[in-house]
C-alpha positions, 0 to 999 in steps of 0.5 A: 538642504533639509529636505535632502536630509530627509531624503537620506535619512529615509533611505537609511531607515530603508537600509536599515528596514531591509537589513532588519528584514533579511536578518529576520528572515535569516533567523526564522530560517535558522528556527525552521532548521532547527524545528525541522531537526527534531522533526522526523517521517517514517514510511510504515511499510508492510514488509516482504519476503521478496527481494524486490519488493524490499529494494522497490520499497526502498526506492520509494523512501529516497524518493521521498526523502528527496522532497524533504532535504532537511527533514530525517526519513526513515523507514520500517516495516511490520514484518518479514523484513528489517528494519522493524519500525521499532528499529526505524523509531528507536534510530529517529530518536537517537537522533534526537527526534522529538516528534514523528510523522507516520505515514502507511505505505498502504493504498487503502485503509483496513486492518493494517492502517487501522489495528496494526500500524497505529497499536504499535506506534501508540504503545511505542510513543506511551514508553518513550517520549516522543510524539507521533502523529499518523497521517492517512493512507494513500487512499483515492485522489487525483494523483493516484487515479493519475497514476493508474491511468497511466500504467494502463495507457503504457500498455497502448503505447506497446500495443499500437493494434490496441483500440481502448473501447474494444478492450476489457480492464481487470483491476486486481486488488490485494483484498480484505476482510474490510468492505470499504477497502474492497470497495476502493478498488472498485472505485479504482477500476471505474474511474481508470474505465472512465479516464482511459476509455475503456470498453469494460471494466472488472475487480477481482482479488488476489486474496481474502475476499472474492472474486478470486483472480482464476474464477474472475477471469473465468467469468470475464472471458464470457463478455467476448472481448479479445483483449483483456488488460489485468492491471495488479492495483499494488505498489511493488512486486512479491508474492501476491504480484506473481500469483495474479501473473501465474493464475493469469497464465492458467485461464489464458491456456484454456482461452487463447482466442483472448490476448492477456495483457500485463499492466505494471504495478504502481511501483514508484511512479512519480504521482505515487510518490507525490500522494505521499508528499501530499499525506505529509503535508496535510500533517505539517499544514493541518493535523485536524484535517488529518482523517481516514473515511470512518462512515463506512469503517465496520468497527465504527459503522453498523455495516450489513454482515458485519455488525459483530465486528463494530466496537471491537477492539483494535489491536496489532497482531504483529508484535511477535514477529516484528523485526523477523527478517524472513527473506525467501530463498527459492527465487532470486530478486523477482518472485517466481512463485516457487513457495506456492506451486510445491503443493503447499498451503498458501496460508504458510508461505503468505502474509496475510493473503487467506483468513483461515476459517479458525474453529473457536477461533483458535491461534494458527501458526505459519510456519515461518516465524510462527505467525500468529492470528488473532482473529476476532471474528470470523470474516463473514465471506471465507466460505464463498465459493469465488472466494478464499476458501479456494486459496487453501490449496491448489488443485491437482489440475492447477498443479499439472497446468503449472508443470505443463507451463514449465516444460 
């Protein structure tokens, strides 16, 4: 008899052991939920002109926010597009918001990742009292190599004539007045080479630094290939997308001998979405392991050709024209590159795409919301020949070509 009451006396502090558990849980689950109220995650995008570029931004942010069912998600955006990410941090913190992880929507960090975003959220997090921690760009991993890797094996699955060693890989980057960031989109090219098994590999560069698209496919149809993959190593549509597709089209009528084939941008493609996952977490996980490369950053690093810049100070030159919503009326949704084929500066109609070599470093105006440019040196390469200085304007002869491409 006594050891049956034993026996249930054990299985009532069971009973009750578990009870206790499952209302601990229960409890530790209400203050996740609460904790996770005051927490919120903004995705610091760059801004377009461009329609879909906006809409496939916006994709990107539910995708996200998918991921993170009980945590607030918003979004904003540096310029030439609304909200402003004061409107997306004003609007998490009338949501009782008391701390916000930030996120750049950039694939690799230079001035935008290291001036701009983090000037702005400081001096937004000094005037009020919420917290803000700023988490790292999307950068180099697994996942995005993945990524690209498979938007250049899209184009075999459409071409099944394809062989991969006979092919040539011309990855275009945006491109910067920061060396490592220039030098990632190498790294990018070699590892999607290497991972598809591909026969060559180039970089070339939209804007800002050098090989420029044109003279870089001007070059890379010396090698002999036949078929030449151009892959634009962006995440969404815009300006820069359409002039790599324009300057393409150009080189391909001098050279049609050459197949040119078009690999899409990154867009969001689930491992992008999933870097984007991984940046946040590592926030949540570890704020201490949340570093961006700084051993080749040039205000940090005494870089060769670029010792005047280290030590300089690091401000945001987009506090005048955050929250100017600048939407471009010549095109519809996808750009068609109206803005740069009527004969303009290139410097007018695009964010960022030419550093203007100043004298004394006087402040430029775009003419679209009199974007000014404060620019603390000189980028060393704007004169290159390949380079930027090419960008100012287009030539007559690129102007026929584009008419000719029209009739």
């Amino acid at each position: 008899m006594e050891l049956q009451v034993n026996y249930y006396f054990f299985s009532l502090l069971n009973i009750l052991l578990y009870y206790y558990v499952i209302s601990y849980s229960l409890q530790l689950d209400t203050f996740d939920s609460n904790l996770n109220k005051q927490i919120g995650i903004l995705i610091c995008g760059h801004g377009s002109r461009n329609k879909l570029a906006i809409t496939e931004f916006q994709e990107l942010t539910r995708l996200i926010q998918k991921k993170f069912p009980s945590i607030l998600v918003e979004f904003g955006f540096l310029e030439f597009a609304k909200p402003s990410l004061t409107d997306a941090l004003d609007k998490l913190r009338n949501s009782s918001i008391k701390k916000v992880i930030a996120i750049p929507a950039m694939l690799f960090a230079a001035g935008h990742v290291k001036n701009d975003i983090p000037s702005l959220l400081m001096n937004y997090a000094k005037k009020t009292d919420i917290e803000i921690i700023y988490g790292r760009e999307l950068g180099i991993n697994n996942l995005m190599i993945s990524a690209a890797c498979e938007r250049v094996k899209e184009v075999f699955k459409k071409n099944n004539s394809l062989i991969p060693e006979e092919s040539l890989l011309v990855v275009v980057g945006r491109g910067s007045s920061d060396p490592d960031a220039n030098s990632n989109v190498s790294k990018i090219t070699r590892m999607v080479v290497e991972g598809v098994g591909l026969g060559w590999g180039e970089t070339v560069f939209s804007g800002v630094t050098f090989p420029l698209v044109e003279p870089g496919l001007r070059n890379v149809v010396r090698l002999g290939y036949k078929n030449i993959i151009i892959f634009p190593y962006f995440l969404f549509s815009g300006v820069l997308v359409t002039r790599i597709k324009r300057q393409s089209d150009i080189v391909a009528l001098d050279n049609p001998h050459v197949e040119f084939h078009e690999a899409k941008y990154l867009s969001s493609h689930k491992y992008v979405v999933q870097t984007f996952v991984e940046r946040i977490e590592e926030i949540f996980n570890d704020e201490s392991n949340n570093f961006m490369n700084c051993s080749l950053c040039k205000y940090r690093s005494n870089l060769f050709g670029f010792e005047k810049e280290v030590g300089l100070v690091q401000e945001s030159h987009h506090d005048h024209v955050e929250g100017i919503g600048l939407s471009c009326d010549l095109c519809d949704s996808e750009c068609n590159g109206a803005c740069e084929t009527n004969n303009q500066s290139l410097s007018d109609v695009d964010d960022h795409s030419v550093p203007l070599v100043e004298k004394n470093n006087d402040e430029h105006h775009h003419k679209h919301g009199e974007h000014h440019h404060h620019h603390h040196s000189i980028y060393p390469n704007s004169k290159h020949p390949l380079g930027p200085v090419t960008l100012r304007l287009l030539s007559d002869d690129q102007i026929l070509r584009n008419s000719v491409e029209k009739d």
